[in-house]
DODO-85918 format. One record per residue (C-alpha): x, z, y. Coordinates in steps of 0.02 Angstrom, whole numbers, plus 32768, in hexadecimal, padded with zeros to 4 digits. Layout:
N
XZY...
***
This chain:
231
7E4F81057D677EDE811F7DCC7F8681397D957FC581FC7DA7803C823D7E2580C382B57E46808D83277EDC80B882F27F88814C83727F91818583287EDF818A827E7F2F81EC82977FA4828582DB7F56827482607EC8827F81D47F648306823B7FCD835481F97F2983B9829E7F0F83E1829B7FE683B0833280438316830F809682D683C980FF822B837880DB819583E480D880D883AA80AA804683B2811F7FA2835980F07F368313816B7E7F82C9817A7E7A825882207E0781F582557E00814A821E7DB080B282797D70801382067D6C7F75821D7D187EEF81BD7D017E4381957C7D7E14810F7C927D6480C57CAA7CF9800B7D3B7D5A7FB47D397CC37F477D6D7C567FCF7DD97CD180157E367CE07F6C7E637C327F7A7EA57C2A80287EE27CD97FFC7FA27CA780287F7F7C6E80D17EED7CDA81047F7F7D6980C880017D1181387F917CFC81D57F5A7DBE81D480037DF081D3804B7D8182517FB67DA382CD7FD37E698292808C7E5582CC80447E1C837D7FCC7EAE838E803B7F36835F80D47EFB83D0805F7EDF846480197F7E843D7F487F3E843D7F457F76838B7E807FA783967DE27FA8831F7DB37F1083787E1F7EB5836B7E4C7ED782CB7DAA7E9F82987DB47E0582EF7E537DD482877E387E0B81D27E207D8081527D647D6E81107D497DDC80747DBF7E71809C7DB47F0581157E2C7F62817F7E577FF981877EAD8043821B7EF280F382227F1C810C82D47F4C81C182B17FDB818F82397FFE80F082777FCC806881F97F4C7FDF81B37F327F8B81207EA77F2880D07E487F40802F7DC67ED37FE37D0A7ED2801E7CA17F337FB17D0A7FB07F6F7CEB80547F917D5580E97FD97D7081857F7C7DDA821C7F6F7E7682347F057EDE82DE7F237F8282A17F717F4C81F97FB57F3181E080717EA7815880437E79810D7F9F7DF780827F897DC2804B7EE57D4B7FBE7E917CC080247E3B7CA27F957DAB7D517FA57D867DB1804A7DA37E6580097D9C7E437F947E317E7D80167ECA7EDF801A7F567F3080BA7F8D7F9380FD8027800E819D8019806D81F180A480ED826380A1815F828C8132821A826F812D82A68269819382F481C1818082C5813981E582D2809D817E82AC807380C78369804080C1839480E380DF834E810E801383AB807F7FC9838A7FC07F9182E77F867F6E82FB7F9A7E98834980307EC482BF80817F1D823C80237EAB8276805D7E008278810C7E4C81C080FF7E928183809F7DEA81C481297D6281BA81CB7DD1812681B57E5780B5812A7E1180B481417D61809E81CD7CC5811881F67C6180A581B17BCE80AF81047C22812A807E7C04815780197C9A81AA7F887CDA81E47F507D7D81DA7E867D9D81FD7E5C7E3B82227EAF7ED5822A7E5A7F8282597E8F803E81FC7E7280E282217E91819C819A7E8A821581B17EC082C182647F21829C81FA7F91820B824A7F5B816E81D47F6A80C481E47F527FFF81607F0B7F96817E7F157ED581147EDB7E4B81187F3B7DB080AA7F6C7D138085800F7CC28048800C7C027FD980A47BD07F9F80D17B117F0580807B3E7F2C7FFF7BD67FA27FBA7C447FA57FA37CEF7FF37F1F7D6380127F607DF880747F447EA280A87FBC7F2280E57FAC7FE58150802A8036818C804280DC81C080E58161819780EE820B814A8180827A81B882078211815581C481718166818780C880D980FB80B280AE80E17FF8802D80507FDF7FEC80307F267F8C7FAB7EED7F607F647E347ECD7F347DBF7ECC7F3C7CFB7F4B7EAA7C9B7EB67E497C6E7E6E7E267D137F237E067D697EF87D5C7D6B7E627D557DB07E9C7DEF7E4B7F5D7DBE7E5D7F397D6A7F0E7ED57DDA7F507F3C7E667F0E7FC97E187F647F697DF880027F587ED87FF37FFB7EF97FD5804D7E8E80587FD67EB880E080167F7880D6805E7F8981A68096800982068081801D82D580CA80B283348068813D835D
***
């Protein structure tokens, strides 16, 4: 089950946080190329910190030598996950082996575990005409507003608990960490965001409370491995 969202044209004036934005909504279906890398997600979950680390400094490489390919993607993503790489609007990520894409209304990609429906990952787009996640405000700022307008009902209670900043290649990004409590569950969940290419990148990520334990690396390992390239 995935958690409800506004509309894309919603979303962006809640993140234009009250700015005028001249933003208007186009949804595309590009191709995308896969790459994968089948291997012991057990193993991987506990190397999951430096497996996550690796990708993303071998990812910095590609993208600002500008060999960013299905190839070598492949070649570089940690046993257990997949890649996938959007060359159309600009940007790869990687999501566990075995679970399986699907479509959600409003999501550029979604994958989800089909055991256990609150394990997803999801990618939204939505053009905009700022140029740098600064430009919407500081990390809590911008999380809090994603969290209890975009990512969340209004029947859910939710919490933000921690929110960190990144810079890879001159692309800044947040990653926050929050929960959402429904009548009957609550989800843990973390999100990445980032602009680049005229876009608003919105990457979501979370499993049910119980199993947080047992998916918190690899969740992490999702959420932090959210980059852009330019297209």
């Amino acid at each position: 089950m995935l958690m409800p969202a506004l509309n894309a044209a919603q979303s962006v004036q809640v993140l234009m946080l009250n700015q005028t934005s001249g933003v208007t909504y186009k949804r595309c279906t590009p191709p995308v190329v896969r790459a994968s890398a089948q291997g012991d997600a057990v193993v991987l979950c506990k190397q999951g910190r430096t497996a996550r680390r690796e990708f993303l400094e071998v990812l910095g490489i590609l993208t600002a030598s500008a060999i960013l390919t299905d190839t070598a993607l492949a070649e570089k993503t940690p046993k257990g996950y997949q890649a996938v790489l959007d060359k159309f609007d600009g940007y790869t990520f990687l999501y566990p082996f075995g679970w399986q894409e699907v479509v959600v209304n409003g999501q550029d990609k979604t994958y989800k575990d089909v055991i256990e429906p609150l394990e997803s990952v999801s990618v939204s787009i939505v053009p905009t005409s700022k140029t740098d996640i600064h430009e919407l405000g500081p990390p809590e700022e911008v999380a809090e507003t994603l969290i209890k307008k975009v990512l969340s009902s209004s029947t859910q209670k939710t919490k933000l608990v921690n929110v960190k900043e990144r810079t890879a290649e001159g692309r800044n990004y947040y990653t926050f960490e929050f929960v959402a409590k429904a009548p009957n569950y609550t989800r843990h969940a973390l999100g990445t965001v980032a602009i680049g290419n005229g876009k608003f990148y919105t990457l979501t990520t979370g499993a049910n409370e119980r199993r947080w334990g047992k998916m918190e690396d690899k969740l992490r390992t999702i959420a932090e491995s959210l980059t852009l390239f330019k297209v």
